[in-house]
DRENTI-948750 format. One line per 4 residues: their letters; for each residue x, y, z of C-alpha. Coordinates in pm, whole numbers. Layout:
BEGIN
A> X:Y:Z | ...
***
This chain:
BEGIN
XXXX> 0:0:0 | 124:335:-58 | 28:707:47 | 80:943:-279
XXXX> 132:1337:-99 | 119:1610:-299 | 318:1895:-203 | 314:2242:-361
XXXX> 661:2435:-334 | 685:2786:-171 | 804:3046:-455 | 944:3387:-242
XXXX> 820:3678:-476 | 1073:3942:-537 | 999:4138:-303 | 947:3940:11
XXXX> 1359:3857:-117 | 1422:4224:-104 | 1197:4250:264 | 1443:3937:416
XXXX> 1734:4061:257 | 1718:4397:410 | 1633:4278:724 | 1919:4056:726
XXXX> 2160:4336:640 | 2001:4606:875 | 2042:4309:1156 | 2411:4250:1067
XXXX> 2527:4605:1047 | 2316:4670:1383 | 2551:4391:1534 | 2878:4517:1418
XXXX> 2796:4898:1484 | 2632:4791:1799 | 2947:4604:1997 | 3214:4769:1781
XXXX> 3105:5160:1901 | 3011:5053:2247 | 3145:5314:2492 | 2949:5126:2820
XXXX> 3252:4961:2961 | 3037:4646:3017 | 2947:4635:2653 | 3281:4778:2509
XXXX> 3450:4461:2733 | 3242:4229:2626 | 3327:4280:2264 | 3664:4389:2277
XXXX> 3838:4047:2172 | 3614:4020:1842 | 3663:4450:1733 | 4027:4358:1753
XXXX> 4044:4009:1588 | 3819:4191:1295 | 4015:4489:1331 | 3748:4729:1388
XXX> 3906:5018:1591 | 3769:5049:1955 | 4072:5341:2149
***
C-alpha cells in the first residue's frame, strides 16, 4: 500500500527577497555597529576580543 502526498513548493516573490534581505543586512550592520562603538565599559568589554580580531578600531 502506498500514500501518494502532494506537495506544492513555496516560490518567495521578489519582493518578500528584497523584505528578508534587508532585514538581514540592517540586523548585521546593527551587530557590528552595535558592539564595535560601544562606549558602556560592560558592553565595550564584552566585545573587545572580536573589534580587535576583525580589526574594527575600539581606542
Amino acid at each position: 500500500m502506498s500514500t501518494l502526498i502532494k506537495q506544492q513548493a513555496y516560490v518567495a516573490t521578489s519582493s518578500q527577497r528584497l523584505v528578508a534581505i534587508f532585514a538581514a543586512a540592517t540586523f548585521g550592520l546593527a551587530l557590528v555597529f552595535i558592539s564595535g562603538l560601544a562606549s558602556p565599559e560592560a558592553l565595550h568589554n564584552a566585545a573587545h576580543d572580536w573589534r580587535h580580531s576583525h580589526n574594527f578600531p575600539c581606542h
